[in-house]
BALOBA-1460 file (C-alpha; in Angstrom, 3 decimals):
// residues 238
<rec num="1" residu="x" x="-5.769" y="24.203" z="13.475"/>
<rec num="2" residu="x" x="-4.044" y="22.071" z="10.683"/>
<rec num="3" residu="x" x="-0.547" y="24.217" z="11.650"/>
<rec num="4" residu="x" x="-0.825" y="23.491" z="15.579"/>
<rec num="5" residu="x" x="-1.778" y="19.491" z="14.720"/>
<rec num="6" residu="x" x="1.385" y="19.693" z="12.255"/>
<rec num="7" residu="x" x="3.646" y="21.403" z="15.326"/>
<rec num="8" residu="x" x="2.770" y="18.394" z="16.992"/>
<rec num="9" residu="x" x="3.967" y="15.494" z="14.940"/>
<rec num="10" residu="x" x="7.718" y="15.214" z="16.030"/>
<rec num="11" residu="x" x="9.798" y="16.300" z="13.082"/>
<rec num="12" residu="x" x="11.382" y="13.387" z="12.028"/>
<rec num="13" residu="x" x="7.484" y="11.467" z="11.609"/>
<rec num="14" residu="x" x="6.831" y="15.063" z="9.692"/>
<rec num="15" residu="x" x="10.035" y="13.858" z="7.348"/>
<rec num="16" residu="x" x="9.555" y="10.946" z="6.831"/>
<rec num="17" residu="x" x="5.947" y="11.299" z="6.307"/>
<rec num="18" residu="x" x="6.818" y="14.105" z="3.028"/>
<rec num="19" residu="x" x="10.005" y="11.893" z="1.931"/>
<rec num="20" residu="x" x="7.706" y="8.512" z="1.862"/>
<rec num="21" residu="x" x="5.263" y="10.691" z="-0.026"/>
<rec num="22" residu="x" x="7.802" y="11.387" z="-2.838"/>
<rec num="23" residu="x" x="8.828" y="7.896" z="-2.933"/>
<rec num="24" residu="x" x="4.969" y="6.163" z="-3.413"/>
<rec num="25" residu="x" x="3.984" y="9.253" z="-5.923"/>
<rec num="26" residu="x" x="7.270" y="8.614" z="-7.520"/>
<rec num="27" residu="x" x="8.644" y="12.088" z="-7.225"/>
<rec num="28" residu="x" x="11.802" y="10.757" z="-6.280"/>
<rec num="29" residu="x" x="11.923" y="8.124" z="-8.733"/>
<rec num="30" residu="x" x="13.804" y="4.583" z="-8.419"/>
<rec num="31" residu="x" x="17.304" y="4.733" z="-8.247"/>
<rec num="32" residu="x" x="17.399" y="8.504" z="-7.417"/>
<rec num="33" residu="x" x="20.239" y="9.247" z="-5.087"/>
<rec num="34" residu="x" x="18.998" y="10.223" z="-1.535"/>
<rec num="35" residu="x" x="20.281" y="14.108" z="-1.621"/>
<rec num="36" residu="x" x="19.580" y="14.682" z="2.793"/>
<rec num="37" residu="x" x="20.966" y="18.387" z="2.818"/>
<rec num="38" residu="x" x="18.389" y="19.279" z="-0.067"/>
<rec num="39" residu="x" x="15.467" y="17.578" z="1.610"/>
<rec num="40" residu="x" x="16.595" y="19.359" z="4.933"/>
<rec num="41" residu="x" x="16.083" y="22.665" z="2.816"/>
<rec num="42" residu="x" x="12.976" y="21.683" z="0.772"/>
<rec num="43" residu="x" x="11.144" y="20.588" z="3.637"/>
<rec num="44" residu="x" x="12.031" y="23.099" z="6.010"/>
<rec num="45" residu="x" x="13.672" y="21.016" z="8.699"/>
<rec num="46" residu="x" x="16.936" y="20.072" z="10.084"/>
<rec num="47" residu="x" x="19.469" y="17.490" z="9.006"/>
<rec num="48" residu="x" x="18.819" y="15.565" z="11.935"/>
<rec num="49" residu="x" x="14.978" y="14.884" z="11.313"/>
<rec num="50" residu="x" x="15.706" y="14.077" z="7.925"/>
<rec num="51" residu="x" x="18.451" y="11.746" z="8.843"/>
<rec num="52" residu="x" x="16.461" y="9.676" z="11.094"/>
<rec num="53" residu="x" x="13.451" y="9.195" z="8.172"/>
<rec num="54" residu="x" x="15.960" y="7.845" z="5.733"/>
<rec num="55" residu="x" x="17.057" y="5.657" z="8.721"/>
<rec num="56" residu="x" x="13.449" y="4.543" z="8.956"/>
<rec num="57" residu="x" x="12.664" y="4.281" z="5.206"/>
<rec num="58" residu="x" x="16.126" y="2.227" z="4.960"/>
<rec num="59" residu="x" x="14.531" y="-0.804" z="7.470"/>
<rec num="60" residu="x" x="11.356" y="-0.561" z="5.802"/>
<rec num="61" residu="x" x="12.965" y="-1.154" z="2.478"/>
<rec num="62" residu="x" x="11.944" y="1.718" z="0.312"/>
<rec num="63" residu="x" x="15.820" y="2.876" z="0.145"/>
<rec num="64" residu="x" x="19.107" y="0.709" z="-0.334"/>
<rec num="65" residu="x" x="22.659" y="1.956" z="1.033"/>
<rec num="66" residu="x" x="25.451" y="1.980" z="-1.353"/>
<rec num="67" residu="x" x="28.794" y="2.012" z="0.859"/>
<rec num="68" residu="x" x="30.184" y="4.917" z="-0.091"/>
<rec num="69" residu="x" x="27.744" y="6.475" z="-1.817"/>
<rec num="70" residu="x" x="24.811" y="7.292" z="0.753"/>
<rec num="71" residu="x" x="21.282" y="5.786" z="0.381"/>
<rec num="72" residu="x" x="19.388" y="5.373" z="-2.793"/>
<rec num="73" residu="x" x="15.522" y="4.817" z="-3.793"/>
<rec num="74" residu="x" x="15.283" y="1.712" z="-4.094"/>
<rec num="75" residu="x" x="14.156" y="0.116" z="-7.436"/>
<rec num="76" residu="x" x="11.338" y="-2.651" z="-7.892"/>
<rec num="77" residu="x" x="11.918" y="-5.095" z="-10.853"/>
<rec num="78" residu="x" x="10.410" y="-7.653" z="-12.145"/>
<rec num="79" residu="x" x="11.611" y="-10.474" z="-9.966"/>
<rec num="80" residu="x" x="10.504" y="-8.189" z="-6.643"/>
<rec num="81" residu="x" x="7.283" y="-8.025" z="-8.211"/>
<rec num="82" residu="x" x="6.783" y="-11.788" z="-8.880"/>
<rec num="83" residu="x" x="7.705" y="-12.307" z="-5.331"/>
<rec num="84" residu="x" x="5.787" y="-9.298" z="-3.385"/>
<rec num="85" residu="x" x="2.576" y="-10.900" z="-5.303"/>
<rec num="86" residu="x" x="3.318" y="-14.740" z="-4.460"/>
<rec num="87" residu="x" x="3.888" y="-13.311" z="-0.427"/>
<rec num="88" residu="x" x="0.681" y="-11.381" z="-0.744"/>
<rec num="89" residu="x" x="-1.620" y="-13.878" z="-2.239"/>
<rec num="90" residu="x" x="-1.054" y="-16.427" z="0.427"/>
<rec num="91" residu="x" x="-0.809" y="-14.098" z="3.229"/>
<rec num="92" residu="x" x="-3.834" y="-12.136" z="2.293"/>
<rec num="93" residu="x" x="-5.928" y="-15.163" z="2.254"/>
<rec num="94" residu="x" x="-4.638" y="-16.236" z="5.422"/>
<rec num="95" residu="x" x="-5.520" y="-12.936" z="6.998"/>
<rec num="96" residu="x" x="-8.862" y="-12.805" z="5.889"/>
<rec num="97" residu="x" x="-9.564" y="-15.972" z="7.199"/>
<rec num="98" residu="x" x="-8.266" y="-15.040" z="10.691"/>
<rec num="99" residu="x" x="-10.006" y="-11.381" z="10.539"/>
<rec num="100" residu="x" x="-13.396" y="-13.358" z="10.033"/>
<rec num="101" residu="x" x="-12.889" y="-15.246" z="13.609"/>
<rec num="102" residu="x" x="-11.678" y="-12.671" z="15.598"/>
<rec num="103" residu="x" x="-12.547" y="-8.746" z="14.052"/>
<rec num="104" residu="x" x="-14.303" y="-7.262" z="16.334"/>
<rec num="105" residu="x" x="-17.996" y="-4.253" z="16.117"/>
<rec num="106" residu="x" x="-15.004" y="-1.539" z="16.020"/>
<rec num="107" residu="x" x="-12.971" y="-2.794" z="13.135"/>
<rec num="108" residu="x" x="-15.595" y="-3.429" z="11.335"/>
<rec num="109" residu="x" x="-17.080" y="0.577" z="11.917"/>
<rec num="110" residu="x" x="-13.200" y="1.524" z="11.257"/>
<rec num="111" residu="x" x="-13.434" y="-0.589" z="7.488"/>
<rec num="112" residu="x" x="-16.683" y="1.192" z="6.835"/>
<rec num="113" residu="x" x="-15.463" y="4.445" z="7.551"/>
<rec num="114" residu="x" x="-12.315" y="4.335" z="5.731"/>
<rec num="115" residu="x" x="-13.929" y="2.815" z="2.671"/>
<rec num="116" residu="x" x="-16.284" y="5.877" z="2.496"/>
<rec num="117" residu="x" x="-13.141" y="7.894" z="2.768"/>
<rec num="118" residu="x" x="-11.709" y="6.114" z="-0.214"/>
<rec num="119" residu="x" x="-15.151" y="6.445" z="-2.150"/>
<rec num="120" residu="x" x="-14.831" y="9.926" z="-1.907"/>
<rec num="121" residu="x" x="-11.085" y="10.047" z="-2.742"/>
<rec num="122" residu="x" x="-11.589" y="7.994" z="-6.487"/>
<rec num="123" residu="x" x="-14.570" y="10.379" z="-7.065"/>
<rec num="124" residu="x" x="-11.845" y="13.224" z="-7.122"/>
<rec num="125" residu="x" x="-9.378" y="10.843" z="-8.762"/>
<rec num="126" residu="x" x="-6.907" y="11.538" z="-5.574"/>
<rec num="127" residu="x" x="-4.395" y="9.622" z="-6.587"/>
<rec num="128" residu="x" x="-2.069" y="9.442" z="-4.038"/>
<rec num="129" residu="x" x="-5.443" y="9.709" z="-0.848"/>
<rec num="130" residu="x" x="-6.617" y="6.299" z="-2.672"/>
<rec num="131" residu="x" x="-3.137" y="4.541" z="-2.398"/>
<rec num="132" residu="x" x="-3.183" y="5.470" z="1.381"/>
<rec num="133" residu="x" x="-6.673" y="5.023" z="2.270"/>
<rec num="134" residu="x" x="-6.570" y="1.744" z="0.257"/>
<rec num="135" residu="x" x="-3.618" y="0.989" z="2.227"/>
<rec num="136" residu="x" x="-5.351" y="1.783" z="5.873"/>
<rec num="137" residu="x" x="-8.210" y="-0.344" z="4.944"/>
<rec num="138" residu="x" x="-6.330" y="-3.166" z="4.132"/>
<rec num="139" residu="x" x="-3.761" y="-2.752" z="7.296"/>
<rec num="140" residu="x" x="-7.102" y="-2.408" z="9.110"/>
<rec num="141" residu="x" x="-7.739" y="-6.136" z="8.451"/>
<rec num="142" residu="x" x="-4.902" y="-7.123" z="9.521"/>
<rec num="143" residu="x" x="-5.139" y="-5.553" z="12.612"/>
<rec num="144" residu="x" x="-8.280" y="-7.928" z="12.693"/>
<rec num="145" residu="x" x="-6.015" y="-11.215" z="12.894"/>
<rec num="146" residu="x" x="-4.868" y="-10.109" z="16.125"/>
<rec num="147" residu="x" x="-1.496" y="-12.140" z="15.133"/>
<rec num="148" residu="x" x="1.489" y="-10.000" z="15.514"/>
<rec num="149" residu="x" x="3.558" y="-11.959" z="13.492"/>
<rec num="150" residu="x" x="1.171" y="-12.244" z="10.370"/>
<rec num="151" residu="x" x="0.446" y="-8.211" z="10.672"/>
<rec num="152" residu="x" x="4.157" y="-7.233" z="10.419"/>
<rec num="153" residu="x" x="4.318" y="-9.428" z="7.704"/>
<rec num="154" residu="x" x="1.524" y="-8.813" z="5.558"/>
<rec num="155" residu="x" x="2.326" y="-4.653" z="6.685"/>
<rec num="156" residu="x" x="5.746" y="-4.781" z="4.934"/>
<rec num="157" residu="x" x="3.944" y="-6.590" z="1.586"/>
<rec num="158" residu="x" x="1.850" y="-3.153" z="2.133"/>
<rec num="159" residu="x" x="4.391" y="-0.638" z="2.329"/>
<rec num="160" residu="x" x="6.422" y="-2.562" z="-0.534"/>
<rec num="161" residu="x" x="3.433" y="-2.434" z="-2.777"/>
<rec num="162" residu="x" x="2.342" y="1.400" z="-2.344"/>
<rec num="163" residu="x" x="4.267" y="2.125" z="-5.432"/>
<rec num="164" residu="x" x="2.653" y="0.047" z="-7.444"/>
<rec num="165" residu="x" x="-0.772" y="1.055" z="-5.887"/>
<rec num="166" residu="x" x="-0.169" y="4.362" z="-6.956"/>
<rec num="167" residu="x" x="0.787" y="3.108" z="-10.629"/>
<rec num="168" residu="x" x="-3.154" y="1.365" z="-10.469"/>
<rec num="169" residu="x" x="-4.519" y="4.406" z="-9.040"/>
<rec num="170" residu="x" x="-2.824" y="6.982" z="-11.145"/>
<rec num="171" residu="x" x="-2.644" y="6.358" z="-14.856"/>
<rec num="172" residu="x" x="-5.396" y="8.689" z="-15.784"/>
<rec num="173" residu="x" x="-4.820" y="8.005" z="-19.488"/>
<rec num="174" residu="x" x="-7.789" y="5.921" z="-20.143"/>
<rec num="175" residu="x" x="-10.194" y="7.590" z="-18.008"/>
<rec num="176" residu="x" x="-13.048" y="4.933" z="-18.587"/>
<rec num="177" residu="x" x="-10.472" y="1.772" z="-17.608"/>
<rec num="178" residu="x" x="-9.271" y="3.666" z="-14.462"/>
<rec num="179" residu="x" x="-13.157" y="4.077" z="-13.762"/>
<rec num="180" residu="x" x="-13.484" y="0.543" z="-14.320"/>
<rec num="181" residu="x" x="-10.599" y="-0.274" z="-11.637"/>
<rec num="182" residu="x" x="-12.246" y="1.922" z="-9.277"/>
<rec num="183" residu="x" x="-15.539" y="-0.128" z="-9.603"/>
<rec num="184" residu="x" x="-13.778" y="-2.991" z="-8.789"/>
<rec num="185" residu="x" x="-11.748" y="-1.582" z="-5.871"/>
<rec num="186" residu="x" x="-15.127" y="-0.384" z="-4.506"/>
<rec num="187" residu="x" x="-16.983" y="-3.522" z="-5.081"/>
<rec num="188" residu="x" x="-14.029" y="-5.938" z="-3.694"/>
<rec num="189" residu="x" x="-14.285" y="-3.435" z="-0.521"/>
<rec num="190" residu="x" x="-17.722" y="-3.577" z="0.047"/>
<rec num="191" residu="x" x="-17.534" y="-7.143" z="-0.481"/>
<rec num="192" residu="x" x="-14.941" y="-7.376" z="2.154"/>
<rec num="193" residu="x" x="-16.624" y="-5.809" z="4.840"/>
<rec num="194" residu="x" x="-20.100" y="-7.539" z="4.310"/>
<rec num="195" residu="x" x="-18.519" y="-10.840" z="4.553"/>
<rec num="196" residu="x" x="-16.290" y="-9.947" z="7.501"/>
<rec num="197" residu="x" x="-19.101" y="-9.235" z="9.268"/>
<rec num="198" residu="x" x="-20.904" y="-12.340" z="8.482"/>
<rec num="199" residu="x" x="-18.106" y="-14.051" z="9.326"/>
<rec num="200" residu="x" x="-17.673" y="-16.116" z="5.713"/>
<rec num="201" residu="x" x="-14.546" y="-17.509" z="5.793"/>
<rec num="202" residu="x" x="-14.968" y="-19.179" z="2.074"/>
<rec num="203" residu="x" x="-16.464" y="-16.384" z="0.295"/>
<rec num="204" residu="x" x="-14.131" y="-13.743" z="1.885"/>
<rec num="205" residu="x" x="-11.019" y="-15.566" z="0.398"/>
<rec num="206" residu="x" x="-12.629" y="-15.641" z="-2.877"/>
<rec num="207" residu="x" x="-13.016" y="-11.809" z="-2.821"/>
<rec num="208" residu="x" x="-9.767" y="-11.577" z="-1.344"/>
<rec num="209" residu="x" x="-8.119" y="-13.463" z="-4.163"/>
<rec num="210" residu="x" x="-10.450" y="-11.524" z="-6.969"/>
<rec num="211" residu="x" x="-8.783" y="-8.853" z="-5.564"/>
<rec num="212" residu="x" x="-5.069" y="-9.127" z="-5.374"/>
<rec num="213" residu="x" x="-5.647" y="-10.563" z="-9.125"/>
<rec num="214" residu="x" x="-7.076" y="-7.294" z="-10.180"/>
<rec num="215" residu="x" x="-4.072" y="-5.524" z="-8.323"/>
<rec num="216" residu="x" x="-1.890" y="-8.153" z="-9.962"/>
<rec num="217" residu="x" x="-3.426" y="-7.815" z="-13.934"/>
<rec num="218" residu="x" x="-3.079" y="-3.934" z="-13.519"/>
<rec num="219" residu="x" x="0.755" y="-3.971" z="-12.392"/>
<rec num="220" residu="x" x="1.030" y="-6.515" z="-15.756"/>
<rec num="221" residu="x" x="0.447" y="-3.450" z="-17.953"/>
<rec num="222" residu="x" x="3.413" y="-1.551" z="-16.385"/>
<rec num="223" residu="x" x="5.575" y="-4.331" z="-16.339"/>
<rec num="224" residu="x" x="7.818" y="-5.989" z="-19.392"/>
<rec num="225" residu="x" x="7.781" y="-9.004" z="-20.422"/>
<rec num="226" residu="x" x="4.320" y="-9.352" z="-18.355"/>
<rec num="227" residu="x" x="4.045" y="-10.921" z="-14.987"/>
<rec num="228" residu="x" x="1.410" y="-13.411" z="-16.674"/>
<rec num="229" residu="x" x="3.356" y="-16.152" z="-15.159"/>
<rec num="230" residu="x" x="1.885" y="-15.726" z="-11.829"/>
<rec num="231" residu="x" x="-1.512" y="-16.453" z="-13.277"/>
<rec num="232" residu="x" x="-1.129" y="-20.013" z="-12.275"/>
<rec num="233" residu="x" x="-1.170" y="-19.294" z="-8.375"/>
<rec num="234" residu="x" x="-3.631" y="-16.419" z="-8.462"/>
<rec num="235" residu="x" x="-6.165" y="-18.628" z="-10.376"/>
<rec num="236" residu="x" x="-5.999" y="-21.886" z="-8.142"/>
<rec num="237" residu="x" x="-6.005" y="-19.540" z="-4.790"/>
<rec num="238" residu="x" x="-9.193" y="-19.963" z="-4.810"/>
């Protein structure tokens, strides 16, 4: 069954489905060189497929071209970081806001199931299902805006900040603080989705901001010097 719904997905979504995977799980790490004839071979499909995915992954920003050169992962420093977070804290908030007055019985039965999904995913400590399951829940809500222009928006901040997600989710080094994240992922969700229901406009952009801090005070313990700077708009969000 898995192999027919695979033979279905045309072959350039299959590559760049696999090559985005390698990017967010940091396989192909920042700054590697985009090598298209080896991924053509390692995945098992032609040039052409592969071609068009670095095409894609190129608008969406995950790759840079170097004239000359070819196409290149692209990196994430600190400045990028400072500014995905800024973007995000103001657009999230906005977002949630909008989601409250206009998500409808469906989207809220899509939040609950994915969130049980992602339950089930930090349970097993799946890394790279939690980064994408985080990411559908979040993309889910804004869906709920039913604003076009704030959703393409606030879906680049998302693919931009996969990466990082996958840092958060990943670093299995202290088990008990990555259990501790989890708890707050789970409770920030479930917050989420109880409020958006209820349609609370105030308290859902107080969870909302609780929760790109958290995302924001985990990414400061990868980063040097610290991102502790954006502390000032994260704490008077609210």
């Amino acid at each position: 069954m898995a192999d027919k719904q695979t033979a279905r997905v045309p072959l350039s979504e299959q590559a760049y489905r696999q090559i985005k995977e390698r990017i967010v799980s940091v396989v192909l790490r920042p700054g590697a060189m985009i090598d298209e004839a080896a991924l053509a071979e390692e995945l098992s499909l032609g040039r052409t497929p592969v071609h068009e995915a670095v095409l894609r992954l190129f608008a969406e920003e995950l790759l840079e071209a170097v004239p000359g050169r070819g196409y290149f992962v692209r990196s994430v420093g600190i400045d990028d970081i400072k500014m995905l977070f800024e973007a995000m804290i103001i657009s999230e908030r906005a977002a949630a806001v909008l989601a409250a007055r206009r998500i409808t019985p469906l989207q809220i039965e899509r939040l609950q199931q994915i969130n049980l999904k992602l339950k089930k995913a930090m349970q097993k400590k799946d890394s790279l299902a939690v980064t994408y399951l985080n990411s559908n829940f979040h993309r889910t809500i804004y869906e709920a805006t039913q604003n076009t222009f704030l959703y393409s928006s606030l879906d680049h901040l998302q693919t931009q900040a996969q990466r990082l997600a996958y840092l958060c989710f990943s670093d299995q080094g202290d088990t008990q603080d990555l259990e501790e994240h989890y708890r707050k992922v789970d409770r920030d969700h479930d917050d989420l989705i109880g409020f958006l229901k209820d349609g609370k406009e105030t308290e859902l952009v107080q969870v909302i901001t609780r929760h790109v801090q958290l995302f924001h005070h985990r990414i400061s313990s990868y980063t040097s010097p610290a991102v502790s700077a954006l502390n000032l708009i994260l704490s008077t969000a609210c």
